[in-house]
N, C-alpha and C positions, 0 to 999 in steps of 0.2 A: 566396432574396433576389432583388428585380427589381432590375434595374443602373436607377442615377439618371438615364442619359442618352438608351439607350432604352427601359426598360420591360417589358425581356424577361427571364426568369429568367437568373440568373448560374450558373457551374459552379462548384463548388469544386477547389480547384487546391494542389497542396504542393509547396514548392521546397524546399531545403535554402540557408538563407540566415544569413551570417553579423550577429549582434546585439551590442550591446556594453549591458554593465550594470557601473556604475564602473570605468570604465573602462578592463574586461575583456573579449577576448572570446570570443564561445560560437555553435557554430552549433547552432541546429535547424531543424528541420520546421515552415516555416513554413505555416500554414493560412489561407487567405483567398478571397475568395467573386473571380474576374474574369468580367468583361464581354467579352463575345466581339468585338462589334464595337469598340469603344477598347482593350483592352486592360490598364485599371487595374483595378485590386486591390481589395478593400473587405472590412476585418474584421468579422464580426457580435460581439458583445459575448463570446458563446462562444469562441469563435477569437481573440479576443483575449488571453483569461484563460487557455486553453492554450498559446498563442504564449506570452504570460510566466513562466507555470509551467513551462516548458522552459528559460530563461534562468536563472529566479534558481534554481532547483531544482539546476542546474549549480554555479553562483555559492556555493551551500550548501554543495555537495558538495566542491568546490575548497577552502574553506577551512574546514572542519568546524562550521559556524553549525546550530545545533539548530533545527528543525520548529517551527512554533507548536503541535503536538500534542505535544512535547517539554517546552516552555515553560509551556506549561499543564500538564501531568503533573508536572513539577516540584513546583509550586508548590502544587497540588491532594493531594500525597504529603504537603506539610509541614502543608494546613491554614489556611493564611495567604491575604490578601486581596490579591491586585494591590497595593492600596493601600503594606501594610504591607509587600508583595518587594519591593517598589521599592525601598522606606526599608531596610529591610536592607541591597539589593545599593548604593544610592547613588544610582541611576536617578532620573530626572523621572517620578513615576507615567503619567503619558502616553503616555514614551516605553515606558515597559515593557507598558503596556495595546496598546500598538501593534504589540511584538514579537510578542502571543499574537494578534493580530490578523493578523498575517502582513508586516508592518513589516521588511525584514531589519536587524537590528541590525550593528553594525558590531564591527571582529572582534577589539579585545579586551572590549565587553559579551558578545560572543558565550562566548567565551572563558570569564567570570566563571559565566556562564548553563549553560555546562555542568558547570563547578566543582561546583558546590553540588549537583549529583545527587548527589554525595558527600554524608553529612551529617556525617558528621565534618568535612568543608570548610565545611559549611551554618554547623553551629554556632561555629565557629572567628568565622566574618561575624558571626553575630550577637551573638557577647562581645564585638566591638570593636565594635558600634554602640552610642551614650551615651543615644539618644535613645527607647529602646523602653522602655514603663514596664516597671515588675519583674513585675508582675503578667502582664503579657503573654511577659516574656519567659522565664519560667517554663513559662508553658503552650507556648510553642514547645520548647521544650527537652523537654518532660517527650516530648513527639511526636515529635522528633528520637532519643528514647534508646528509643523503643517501636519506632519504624523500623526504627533499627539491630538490636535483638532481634528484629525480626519479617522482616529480610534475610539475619541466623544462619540462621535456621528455613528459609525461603523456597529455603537454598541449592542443596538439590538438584533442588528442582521448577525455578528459576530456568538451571542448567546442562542440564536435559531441554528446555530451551525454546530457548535458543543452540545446541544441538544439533543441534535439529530444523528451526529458521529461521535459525538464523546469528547473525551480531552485530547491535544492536539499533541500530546508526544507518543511520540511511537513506541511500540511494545509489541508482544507476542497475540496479543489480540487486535492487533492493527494492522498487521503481515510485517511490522517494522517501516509503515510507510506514514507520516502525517495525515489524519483525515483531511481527503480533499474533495469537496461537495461537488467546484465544480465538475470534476471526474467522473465522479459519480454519475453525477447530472448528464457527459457526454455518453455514458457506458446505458444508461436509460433509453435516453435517444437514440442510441448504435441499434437496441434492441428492438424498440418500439419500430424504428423504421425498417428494421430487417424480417423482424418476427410477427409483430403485431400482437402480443405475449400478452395471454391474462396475469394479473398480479399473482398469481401463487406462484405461474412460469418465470416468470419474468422475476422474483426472487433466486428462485434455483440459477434461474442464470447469470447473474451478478453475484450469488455466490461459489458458484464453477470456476468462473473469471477470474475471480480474484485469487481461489486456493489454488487451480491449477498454475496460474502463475508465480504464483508461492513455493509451491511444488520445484517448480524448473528454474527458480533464481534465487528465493530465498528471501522474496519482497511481495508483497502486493499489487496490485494496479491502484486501487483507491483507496486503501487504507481504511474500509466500510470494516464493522465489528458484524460478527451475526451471532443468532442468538438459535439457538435449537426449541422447536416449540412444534406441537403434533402432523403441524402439515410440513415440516421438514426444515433446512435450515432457512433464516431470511433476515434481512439487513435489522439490525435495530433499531425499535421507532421507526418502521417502514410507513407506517400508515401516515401518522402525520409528514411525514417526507414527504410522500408521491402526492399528497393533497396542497401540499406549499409549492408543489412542480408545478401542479395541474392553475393551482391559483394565480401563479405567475407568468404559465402561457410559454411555461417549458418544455410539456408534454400534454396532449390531448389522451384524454378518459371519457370511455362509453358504456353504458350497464348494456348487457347483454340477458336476456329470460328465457329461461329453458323450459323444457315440458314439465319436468318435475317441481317446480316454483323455485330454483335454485335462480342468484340473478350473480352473473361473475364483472368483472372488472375488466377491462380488455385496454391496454393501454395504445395508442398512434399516436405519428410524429405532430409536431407543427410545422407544416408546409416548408414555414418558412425558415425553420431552426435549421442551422447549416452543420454537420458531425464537425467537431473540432478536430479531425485527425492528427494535427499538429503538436495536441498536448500528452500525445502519447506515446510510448516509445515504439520501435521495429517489431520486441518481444511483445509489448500487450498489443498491440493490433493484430498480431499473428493469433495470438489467443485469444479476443473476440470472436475474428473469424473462425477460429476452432470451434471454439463453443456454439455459435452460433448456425454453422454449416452440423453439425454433430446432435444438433436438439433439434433442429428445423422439424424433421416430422412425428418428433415426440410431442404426445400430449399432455397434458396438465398432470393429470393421472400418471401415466408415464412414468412421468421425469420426478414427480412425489416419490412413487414405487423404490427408482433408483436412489433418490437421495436418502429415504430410509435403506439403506444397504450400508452406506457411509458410516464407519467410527465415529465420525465426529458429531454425528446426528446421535447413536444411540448412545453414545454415552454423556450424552450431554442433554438428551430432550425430555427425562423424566423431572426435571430441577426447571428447565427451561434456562438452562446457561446461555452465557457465551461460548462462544467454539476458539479455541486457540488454534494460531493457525498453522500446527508442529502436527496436527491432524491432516494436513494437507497429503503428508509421507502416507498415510495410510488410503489416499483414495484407489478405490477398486481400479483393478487391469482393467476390468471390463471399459470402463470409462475412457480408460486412453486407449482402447481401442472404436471406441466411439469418435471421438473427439481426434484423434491422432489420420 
């Protein structure tokens, strides 16, 4: 971006600067383009929509106000139109179309909004609404009692999944994204079949992906937790993960033996697994391919080296934390000039 007044390219520059969103407040990492010679500031429309998705993403998390990918999941689980959640929960359809839009609702709708993830809650709302015909209200019901049998069922796949990514609401150690396995699961295979990554690589790079994306929106791609531990950071509960991969015929694993008796893990695709490209958005495909084109001739070794260089690795790897992922703002130049 040229600065307005003289015409010269501006640098971009990150303060830590305190924000207020109703007024609450939250600091982040603010990002903005300055003019060398005046000194002022200037958002590009990018940096602005990360500068906010810092704020209210806080403001969420603060008072447990659900995602619009929550809001929408909801509602998409029962079947029902915008239209007709609305008139359920009692909402202005507008204002509810605006929730799933990214609207923050206020925090007893919020409140209602997570309720009914429950459907025994769901259903309770919708017996005491006068206004839904019978006909309809039948067919919500009849989807409410097939849900409920089909979260019987779901039970144990559904505890292998909390297990392996955590609890399903978003927060600073989730990038503010719901864990989602299968995501995960496509971002493995992206690797596997691009890189052919031994598991210590093949860490580093699903967690690049996810901070760098972090970094440049203010979200995650898969909402994976990672944890700092001596060989750098790497998904939590990875090992049992990639062996329920390997078990189900997700991803193919091969031991490898070296000269010195060391034996690595080397993960490949299955043949026949197809990338879900589709469940991804424009920005995380763009940064797969980053990371991936950027690590290609890094080795194992390597890309450890660089990962201990990371804030987020040293200050967190002597405890073996979690990594938050507001450590994203601190990853080295060097890196984006790798990856960039």
């Amino acid at each position: 971006m040229k600065s307005p007044f003289t015409g010269k390219e501006m640098k971009v520059v990150k303060e830590k600067r305190t924000m207020v969103f109703r007024k609450e407040e939250f600091e982040v990492v603010f990002h903005a383009y300055q003019c060398e010679d005046t000194g002022e500031k200037f958002e590009d429309e990018a940096q602005a929509e990360l500068n906010y998705n810092q704020l209210v993403n806080q403001y969420r998390e603060n008072h447990a106000i659900p995602f619009p990918e929550q809001i929408k999941k909801t509602r998409k689980i029962y079947n029902v139109s915008a239209a007709k959640m609305a008139e359920i929960l009692g909402f202005g359809v507008n204002s509810y179309r605006n929730y799933e839009n990214g609207e923050i609702p206020n925090i007893s709708n919020a409140n209602l909004i997570t309720l009914i993830e429950d459907p025994h809650e769901f259903q309770k709302l919708l017996e005491k609404n006068k206004t839904i015909a019978e006909r309809e209200r039948n067919k919500i019901n009849s989807r409410i009692q097939r849900l409920i049998q089909q979260r019987k069922e779901e039970k144990h796949f559904r505890w292998l999944v909390d297990y392996f990514l955590g609890s399903d609401t978003p927060n600073s150690l989730t990038g503010y994204k719901t864990p989602d396995l299968d995501k995960l699961t496509q971002m493995i295979l992206f690797f596997s079949k691009r890189l052919q990554p031994f598991k210590t690589k093949l860490n580093k790079l699903l967690f690049y992906s996810d901070f760098l994306h972090f970094r440049e929106t203010g979200f995650s791609v898969s909402g994976t937790r990672y944890r700092a531990i001596a060989m750098g950071p790497i998904p939590s509960r990875y090992d049992g993960l990639y062996e329920f991969l390997v078990d189900n015929n997700r991803i193919n694993k091969q031991e490898k033996f070296f000269s010195d008796d060391l034996v690595g893990e080397q993960f490949l695709p299955v043949e026949e697994k197809r990338f879900s490209s589709e469940i991804f958005s424009k920005k995380e495909l763009e940064v797969l391919n980053q990371v991936a084109e950027g690590f290609q001739q890094t080795t194992t070794k390597e890309i450890i080296e660089i990962s201990h260089q990371e804030k987020a690795w040293q200050d967190n790897h002597s405890n073996h934390n979690l990594i938050d992922y507001r450590y994203s703002f601190d990853l080295k130049d060097s890196l984006s000039t790798l990856v960039s």
